[in-house]
C-alpha positions as CSV (number, residue, x, y, z in Angstrom):
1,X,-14.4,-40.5,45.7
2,X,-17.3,-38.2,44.6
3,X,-17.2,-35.1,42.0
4,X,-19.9,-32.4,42.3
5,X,-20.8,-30.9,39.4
6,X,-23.8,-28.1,39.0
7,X,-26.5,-28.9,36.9
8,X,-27.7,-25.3,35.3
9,X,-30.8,-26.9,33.6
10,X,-32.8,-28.1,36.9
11,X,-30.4,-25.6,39.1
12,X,-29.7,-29.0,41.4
13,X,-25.8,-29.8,42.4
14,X,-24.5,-33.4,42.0
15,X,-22.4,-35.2,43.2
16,X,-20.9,-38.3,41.1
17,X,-19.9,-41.6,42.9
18,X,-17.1,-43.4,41.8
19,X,-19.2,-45.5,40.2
20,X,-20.8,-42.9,38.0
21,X,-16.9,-41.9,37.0
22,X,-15.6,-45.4,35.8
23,X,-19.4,-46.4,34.0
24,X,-18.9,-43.1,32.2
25,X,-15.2,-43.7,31.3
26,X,-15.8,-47.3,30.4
27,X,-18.6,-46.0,27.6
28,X,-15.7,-43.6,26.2
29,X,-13.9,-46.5,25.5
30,X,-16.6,-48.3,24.6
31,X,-17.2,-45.7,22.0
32,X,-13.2,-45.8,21.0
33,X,-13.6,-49.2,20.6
34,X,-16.7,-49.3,18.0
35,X,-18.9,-51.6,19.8
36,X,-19.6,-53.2,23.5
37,X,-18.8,-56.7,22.0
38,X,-15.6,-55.0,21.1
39,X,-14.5,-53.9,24.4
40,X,-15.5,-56.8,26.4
41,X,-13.2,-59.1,24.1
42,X,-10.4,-56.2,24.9
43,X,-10.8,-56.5,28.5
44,X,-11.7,-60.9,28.4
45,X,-15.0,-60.4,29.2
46,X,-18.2,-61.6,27.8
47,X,-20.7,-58.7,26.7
48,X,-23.5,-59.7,29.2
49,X,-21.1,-58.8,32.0
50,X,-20.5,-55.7,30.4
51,X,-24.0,-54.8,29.8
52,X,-24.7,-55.1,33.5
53,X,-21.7,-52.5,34.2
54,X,-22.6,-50.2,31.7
55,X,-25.6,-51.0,29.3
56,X,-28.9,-48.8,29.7
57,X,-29.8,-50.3,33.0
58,X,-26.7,-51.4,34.6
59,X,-27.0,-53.3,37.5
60,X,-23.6,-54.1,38.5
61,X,-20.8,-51.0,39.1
62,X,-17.2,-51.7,38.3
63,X,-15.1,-52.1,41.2
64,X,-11.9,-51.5,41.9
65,X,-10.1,-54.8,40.4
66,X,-12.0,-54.6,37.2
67,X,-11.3,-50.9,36.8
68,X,-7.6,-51.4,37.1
69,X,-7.7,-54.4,35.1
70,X,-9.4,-52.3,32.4
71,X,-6.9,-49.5,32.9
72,X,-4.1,-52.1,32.3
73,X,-5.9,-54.0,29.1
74,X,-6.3,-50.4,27.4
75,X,-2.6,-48.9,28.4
76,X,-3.9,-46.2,30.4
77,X,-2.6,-44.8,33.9
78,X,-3.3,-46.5,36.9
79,X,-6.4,-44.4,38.3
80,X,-7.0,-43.2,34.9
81,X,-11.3,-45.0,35.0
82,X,-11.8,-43.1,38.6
83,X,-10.9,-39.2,37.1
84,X,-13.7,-37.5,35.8
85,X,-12.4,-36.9,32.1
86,X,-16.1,-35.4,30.9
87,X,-14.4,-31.9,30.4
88,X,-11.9,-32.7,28.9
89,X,-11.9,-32.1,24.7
90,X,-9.4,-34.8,23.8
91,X,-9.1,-38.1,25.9
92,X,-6.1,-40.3,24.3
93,X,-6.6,-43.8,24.4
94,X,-4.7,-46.2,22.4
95,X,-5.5,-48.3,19.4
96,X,-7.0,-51.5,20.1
97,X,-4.7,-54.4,19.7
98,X,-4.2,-55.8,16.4
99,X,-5.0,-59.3,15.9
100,X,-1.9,-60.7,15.7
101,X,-0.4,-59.1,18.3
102,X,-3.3,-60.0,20.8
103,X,-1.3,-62.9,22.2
104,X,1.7,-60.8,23.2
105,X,-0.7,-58.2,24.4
106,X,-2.0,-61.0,26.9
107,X,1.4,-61.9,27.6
108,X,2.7,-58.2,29.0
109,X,-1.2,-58.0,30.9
110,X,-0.3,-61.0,32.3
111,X,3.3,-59.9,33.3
112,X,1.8,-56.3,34.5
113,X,-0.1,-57.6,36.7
114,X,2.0,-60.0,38.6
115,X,4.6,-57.1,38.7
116,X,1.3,-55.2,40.6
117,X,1.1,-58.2,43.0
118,X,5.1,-58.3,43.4
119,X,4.5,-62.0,42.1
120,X,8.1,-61.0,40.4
121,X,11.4,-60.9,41.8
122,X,13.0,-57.7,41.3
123,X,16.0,-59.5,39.2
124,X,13.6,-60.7,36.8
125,X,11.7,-57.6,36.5
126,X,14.4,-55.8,35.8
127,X,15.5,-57.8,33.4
128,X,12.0,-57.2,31.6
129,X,12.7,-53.4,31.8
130,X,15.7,-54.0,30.2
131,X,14.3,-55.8,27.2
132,X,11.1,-53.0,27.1
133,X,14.3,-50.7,26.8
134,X,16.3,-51.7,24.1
135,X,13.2,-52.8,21.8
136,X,11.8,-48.9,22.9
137,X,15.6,-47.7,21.8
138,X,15.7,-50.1,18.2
């Protein structure tokens, strides 16, 4: 996926990769998150991986498991690191995790994504959506 935008200064078009999209959405919630050290721990990552993704010379670009895996350890919409959210004036993200509920954090990641893989038989996930429902309704 690549967005064009028009840079008035030099009067040259652009066009952003992908990769351009998620580096610049990753240092958004960087920023949400106070500090890089911050977000890698968020995402169970050490910071040197994430200051090849998005530090001032990044030499890695974040592919498409990583991006969805960040998507998933920050609450945000599948495909939400691949839109281009630079125009928009208020980008919601959640809270980070409080301590003490970091564990059970790890526990629905870990539960999200085998749902993703359909590593879960439908009875038991929807079980699960039934106990996401009445602690939603309490």
């Amino acid at each position: 996926m690549v967005i064009g935008y028009f840079d008035v200064i030099s009067d040259n078009y652009h066009m952003k990769s992908i990769y351009e999209i998620r580096r610049e959405n990753a240092k958004t919630l960087v920023s949400h998150c106070g500090n890089m050290a911050t977000f890698a721990s968020r995402i169970d990552r050490v910071q040197t991986q994430i200051s090849r993704l998005i530090g001032k010379n990044p030499s890695r670009n974040i592919g498409e498991r990583l991006a969805r895996h960040i998507e998933r350890c920050f609450c945000l919409p599948k495909f939400w690191l691949d839109t281009d959210h630079q125009q928009a004036v208020d980008v919601k993200v959640h809270p980070a995790v409080p301590e003490e509920h970091l564990e059970l954090h790890r526990i629905l990641h870990t539960i999200a994504t085998f749902a993703e893989n359909k590593n879960i038989d439908q009875v038991t996930l929807s079980q699960l959506e039934e106990i996401a429902d009445s602690i939603r309704n309490s």
